[in-house]
C-alpha positions as CSV (number, residue, x, y, z in Angstrom):
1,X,55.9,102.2,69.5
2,X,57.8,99.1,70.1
3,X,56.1,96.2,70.6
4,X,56.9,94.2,73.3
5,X,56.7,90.0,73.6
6,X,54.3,88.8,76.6
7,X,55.2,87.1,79.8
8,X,53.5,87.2,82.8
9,X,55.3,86.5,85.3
10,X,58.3,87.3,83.3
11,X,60.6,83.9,83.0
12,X,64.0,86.1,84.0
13,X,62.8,87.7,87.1
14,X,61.4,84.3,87.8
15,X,64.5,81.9,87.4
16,X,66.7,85.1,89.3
17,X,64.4,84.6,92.4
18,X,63.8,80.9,92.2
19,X,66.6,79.7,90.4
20,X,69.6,81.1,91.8
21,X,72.0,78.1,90.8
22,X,71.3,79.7,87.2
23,X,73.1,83.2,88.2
24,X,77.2,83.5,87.2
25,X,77.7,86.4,88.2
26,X,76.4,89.4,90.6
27,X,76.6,93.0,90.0
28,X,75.1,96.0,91.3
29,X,72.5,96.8,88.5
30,X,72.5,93.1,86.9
31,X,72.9,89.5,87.0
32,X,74.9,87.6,84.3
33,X,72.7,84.3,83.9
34,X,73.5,81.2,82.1
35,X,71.0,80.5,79.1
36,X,68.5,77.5,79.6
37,X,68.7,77.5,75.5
38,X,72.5,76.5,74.8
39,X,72.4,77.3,70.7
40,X,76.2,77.3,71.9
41,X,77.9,75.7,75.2
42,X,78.6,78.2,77.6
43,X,75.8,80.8,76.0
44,X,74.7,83.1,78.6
45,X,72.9,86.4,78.8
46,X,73.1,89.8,81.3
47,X,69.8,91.0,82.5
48,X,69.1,93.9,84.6
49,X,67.9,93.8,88.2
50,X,65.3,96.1,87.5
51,X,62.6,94.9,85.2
52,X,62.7,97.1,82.2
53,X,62.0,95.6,78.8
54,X,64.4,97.0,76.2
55,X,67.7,99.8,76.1
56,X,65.7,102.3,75.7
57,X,64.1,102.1,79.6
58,X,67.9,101.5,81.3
59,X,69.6,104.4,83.2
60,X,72.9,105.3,82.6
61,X,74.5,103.3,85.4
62,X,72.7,100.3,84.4
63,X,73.8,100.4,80.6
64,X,77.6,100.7,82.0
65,X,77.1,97.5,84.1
66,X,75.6,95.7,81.1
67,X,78.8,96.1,79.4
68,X,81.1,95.4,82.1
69,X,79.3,92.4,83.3
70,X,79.5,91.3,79.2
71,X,83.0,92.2,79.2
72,X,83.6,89.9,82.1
73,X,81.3,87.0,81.2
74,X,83.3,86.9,77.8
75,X,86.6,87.2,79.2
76,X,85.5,84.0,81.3
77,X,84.3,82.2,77.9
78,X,87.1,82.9,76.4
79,X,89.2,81.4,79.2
80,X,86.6,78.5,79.5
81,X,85.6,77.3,76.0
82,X,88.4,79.3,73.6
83,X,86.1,79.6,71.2
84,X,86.5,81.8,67.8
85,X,84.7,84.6,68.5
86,X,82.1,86.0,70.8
87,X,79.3,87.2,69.5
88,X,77.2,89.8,71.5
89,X,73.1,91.0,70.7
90,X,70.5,92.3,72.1
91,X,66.7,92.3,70.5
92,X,64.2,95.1,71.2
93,X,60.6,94.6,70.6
94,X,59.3,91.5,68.9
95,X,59.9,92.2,65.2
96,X,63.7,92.4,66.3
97,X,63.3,88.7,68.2
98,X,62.8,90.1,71.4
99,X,60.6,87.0,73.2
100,X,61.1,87.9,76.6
101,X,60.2,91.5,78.2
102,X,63.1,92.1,79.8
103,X,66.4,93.3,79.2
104,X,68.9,90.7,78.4
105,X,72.2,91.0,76.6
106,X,73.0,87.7,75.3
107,X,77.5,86.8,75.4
108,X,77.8,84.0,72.9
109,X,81.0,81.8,72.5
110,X,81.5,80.8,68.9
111,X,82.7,77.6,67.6
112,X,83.6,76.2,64.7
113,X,81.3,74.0,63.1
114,X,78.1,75.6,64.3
115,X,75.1,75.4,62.6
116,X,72.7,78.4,63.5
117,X,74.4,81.2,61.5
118,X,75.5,84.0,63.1
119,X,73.3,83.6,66.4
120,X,69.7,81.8,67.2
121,X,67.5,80.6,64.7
122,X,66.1,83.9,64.8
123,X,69.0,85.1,63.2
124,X,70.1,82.3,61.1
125,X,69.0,83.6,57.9
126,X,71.5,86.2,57.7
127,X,74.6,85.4,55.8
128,X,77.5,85.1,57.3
129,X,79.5,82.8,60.4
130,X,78.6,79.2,60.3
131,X,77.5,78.9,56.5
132,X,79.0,79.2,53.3
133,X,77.9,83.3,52.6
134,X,75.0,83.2,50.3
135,X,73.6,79.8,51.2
136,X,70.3,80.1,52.4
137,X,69.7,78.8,55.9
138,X,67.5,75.5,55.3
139,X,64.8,75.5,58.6
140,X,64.2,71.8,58.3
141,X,66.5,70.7,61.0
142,X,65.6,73.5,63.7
143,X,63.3,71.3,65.2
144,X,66.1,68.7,66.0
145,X,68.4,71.4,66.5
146,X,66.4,73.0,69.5
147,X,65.6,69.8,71.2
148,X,69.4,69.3,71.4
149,X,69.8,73.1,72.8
150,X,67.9,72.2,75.9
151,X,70.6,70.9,78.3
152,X,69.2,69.2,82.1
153,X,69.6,71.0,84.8
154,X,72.7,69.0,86.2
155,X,74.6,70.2,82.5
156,X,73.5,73.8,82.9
157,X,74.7,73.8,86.5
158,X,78.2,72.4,85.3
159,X,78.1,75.1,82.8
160,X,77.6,78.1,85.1
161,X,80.3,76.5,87.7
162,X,83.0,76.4,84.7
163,X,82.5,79.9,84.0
164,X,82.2,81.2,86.9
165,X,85.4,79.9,88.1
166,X,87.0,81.1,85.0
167,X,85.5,84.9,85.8
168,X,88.2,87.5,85.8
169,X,89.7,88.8,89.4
């Protein structure tokens, strides 16, 4: 059995009913929402509609939307920031990082000069993008690090207006 992180009320179907200045884009089965943590400028993350926790709970119609809506957020990145890569995850369960209980699909634009790995700090301990491959990843600056991946309100709302008006026709 997986086990899930808990959140009641969940944060995501709170901030897509109270906060809809954080919402990029629309879709049928899900909303593309910018992410309040910024590990990189322009990170953002597609949920579903429907609250379901991990992959294993979406239909088939909303796993096709999660994709497309991904495809287009990047596309939009990629326009917006021209970063060096996108990187995309999703975590099910906590042991996998999962820490909210709702599908989210996280669209990550990668620059050069990052220093959280290949992803959050949950994933900074793997080898690979960001660090010299086999250096271990050294945890005494995440505390400065996250403070500075907390943007206000006014840069986050900058954020979601660059990409959305770099979204694909």
């Amino acid at each position: 059995m997986i086990e899930l992180p808990i959140r009641d009320p969940c944060d995501l179907c709170v901030a897509a009913c109270e906060e809809p200045w954080k919402i990029i884009e629309e879709g049928e089965h899900t909303l593309t929402v910018i992410n309040p943590w910024q590990f990189e400028v322009g990170q953002c993350c597609v949920i579903t509609r429907r609250h379901v926790a991990t992959i294993l709970e979406l239909s088939q119609e909303e796993c096709a939307q999660v994709l497309r809506s991904a495809k287009r957020a990047a596309e939009a990145l990629v326009k917006a920031y021209q970063p060096l890569g996108i990187l995309t995850f999703q975590n099910n369960g906590v042991y996998s990082g999962q820490e909210t209980p709702h599908f989210h699909f996280h669209v990550v634009p990668r620059q050069q000069g990052s220093d959280w790995g290949i992803g959050p700090p949950q994933l900074a301990t793997f080898d690979g993008a960001g660090r010299e491959c086999g250096t271990p990843h050294d945890a005494s600056g995440d505390a400065q690090r996250r403070q500075r991946v907390r943007p206000s309100a006014r840069q986050l709302a900058e954020t979601v207006n660059r990409i959305r008006s770099n979204l694909p026709e």
